[in-house]
N, C-alpha and C positions, 0 to 999 in steps of 0.2 A: 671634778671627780678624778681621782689617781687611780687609774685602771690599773696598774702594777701592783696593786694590794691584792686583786685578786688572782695573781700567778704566786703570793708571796705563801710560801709553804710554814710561814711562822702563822698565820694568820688562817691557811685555809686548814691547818692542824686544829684550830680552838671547836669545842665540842657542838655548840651552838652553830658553824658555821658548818659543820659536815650533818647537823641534824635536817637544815634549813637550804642542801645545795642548791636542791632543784630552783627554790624560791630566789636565791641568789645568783643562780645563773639567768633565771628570767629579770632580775634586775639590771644586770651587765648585759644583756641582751639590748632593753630597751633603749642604754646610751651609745650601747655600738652601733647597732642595726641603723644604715642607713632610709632604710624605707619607712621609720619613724620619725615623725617630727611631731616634737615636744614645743605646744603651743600654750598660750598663757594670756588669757583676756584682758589680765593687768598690764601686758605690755601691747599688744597688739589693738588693740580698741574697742568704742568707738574712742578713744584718748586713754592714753594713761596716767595711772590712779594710782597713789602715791600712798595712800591710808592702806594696804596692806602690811606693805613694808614698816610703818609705823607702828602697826601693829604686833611687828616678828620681833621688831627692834625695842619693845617695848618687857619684854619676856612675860607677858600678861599668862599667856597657854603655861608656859610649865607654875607661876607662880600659884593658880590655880590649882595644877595637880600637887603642886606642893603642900598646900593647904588640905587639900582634902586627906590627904596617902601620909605626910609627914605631923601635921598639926591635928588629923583627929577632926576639923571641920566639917559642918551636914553640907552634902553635896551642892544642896539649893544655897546655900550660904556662901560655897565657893565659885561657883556657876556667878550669884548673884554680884557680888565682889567683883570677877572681872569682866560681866558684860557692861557693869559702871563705868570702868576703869577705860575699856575700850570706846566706849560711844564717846568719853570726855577726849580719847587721842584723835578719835578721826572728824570732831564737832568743828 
């Protein structure tokens, strides 16, 4: 994360980002604040598990939303597509 985007005044100018501060200062919160820690079952245990990342890496999620939002696809038919697709990555 490049914390210097959000002091950059080109950036914290865009309309969306001054509609959304609050919501974006509690996200720069979370990765400053030390008295947070950001824990992750896929790395921490009981072993780590390697079929999510497989799954990020696979761009399964947007190709889905691409189908449904771009292509005009029934939900169930996009849904269905890629929980195929994903059960054959992590098999």
């Amino acid at each position: 994360m490049r914390l210097d985007l959000y002091e950059d005044d080109r950036w914290r100018d865009n309309p969306l980002i001054q509609k959304y501060e609050t919501e974006i200062e509690l996200m720069r919160e979370l990765v400053t604040d030390e008295s947070i820690t950001v824990t992750s079952i896929d790395t921490q245990g009981p072993a780590p598990d390697v079929r999510p990342g497989k799954v990020f890496e696979s761009f399964v999620l947007p190709e889905m939303l691409q189908n449904k939002i771009l292509r005009g696809e029934a939900s169930g038919d996009a849904v269905s597509m890629a929980a195929d697709k994903m059960r054959k990555l992590i098999a």
